[in-house]
N, C-alpha and C positions, 0 to 999 in steps of 0.2 A: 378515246375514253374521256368519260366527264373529270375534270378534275373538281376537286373538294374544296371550298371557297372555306377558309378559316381554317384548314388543316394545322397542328400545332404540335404533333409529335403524340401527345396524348387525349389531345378534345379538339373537337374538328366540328363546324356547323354546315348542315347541311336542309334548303330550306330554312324552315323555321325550325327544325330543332336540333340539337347541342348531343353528341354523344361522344360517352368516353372510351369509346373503342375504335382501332386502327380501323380503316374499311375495307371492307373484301371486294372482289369485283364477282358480276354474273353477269349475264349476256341480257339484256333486254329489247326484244323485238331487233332478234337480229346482231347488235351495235353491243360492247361491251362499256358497263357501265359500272360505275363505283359507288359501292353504298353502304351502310352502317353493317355492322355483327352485329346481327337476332335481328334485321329488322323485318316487320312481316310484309306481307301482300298488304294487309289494311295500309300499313304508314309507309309504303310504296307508292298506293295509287295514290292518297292524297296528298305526297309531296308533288309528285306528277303532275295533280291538277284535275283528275279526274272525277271527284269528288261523287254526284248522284246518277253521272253518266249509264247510262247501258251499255256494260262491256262482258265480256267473255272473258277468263282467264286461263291459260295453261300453263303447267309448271312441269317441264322435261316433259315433253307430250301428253300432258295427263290432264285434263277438263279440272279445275277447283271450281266445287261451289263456292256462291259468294259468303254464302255463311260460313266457310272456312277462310274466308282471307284472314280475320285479326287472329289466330290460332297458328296460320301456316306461316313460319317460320324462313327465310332463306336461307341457302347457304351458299358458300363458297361455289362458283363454277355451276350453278342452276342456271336454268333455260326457262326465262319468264316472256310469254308469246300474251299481248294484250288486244283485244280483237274488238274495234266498234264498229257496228250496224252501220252498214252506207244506206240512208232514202232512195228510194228511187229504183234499186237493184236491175 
């Protein structure tokens, strides 16, 4: 599990941003990871690094469009599956 760089009991930085809530864990691609309450797929991928990439998302087996990422919401114990295009196939 990732631990939380600047965890402080009540505000904990992760990336570049600051939040003041304990963080939950969900499983991403696989691997359980730790990360903010409310945070969504948008401020996921781009703490990630993902940024303009072409990816695929699924949330507990379920396809999200990309125009639902800053809308979808995580929660506790969600299964987030990120999927980029290999060249060449």
């Amino acid at each position: 599990m990732q631990v939380l760089a600047g965890w402080d009991g009540d505000i904990y930085t992760y990336g570049s941003s600051t939040y003041g809530e304990i963080p939950m864990t969900i499983t991403l691609n696989g691997q359980a990871e730790a990360i903010a309450d409310a945070c969504t797929i948008a401020t996921l991928l781009a703490e990630k690094g993902y940024g303009d990439r072409k990816i695929a998302v699924a949330l507990n087996q379920e396809f999200v469009p990309k125009g639902q990422y800053a809308s979808t919401t995580l929660k506790p114990d969600d299964e987030l599956e990120i999927v980029a295009p290999m060249p060449g196939g």
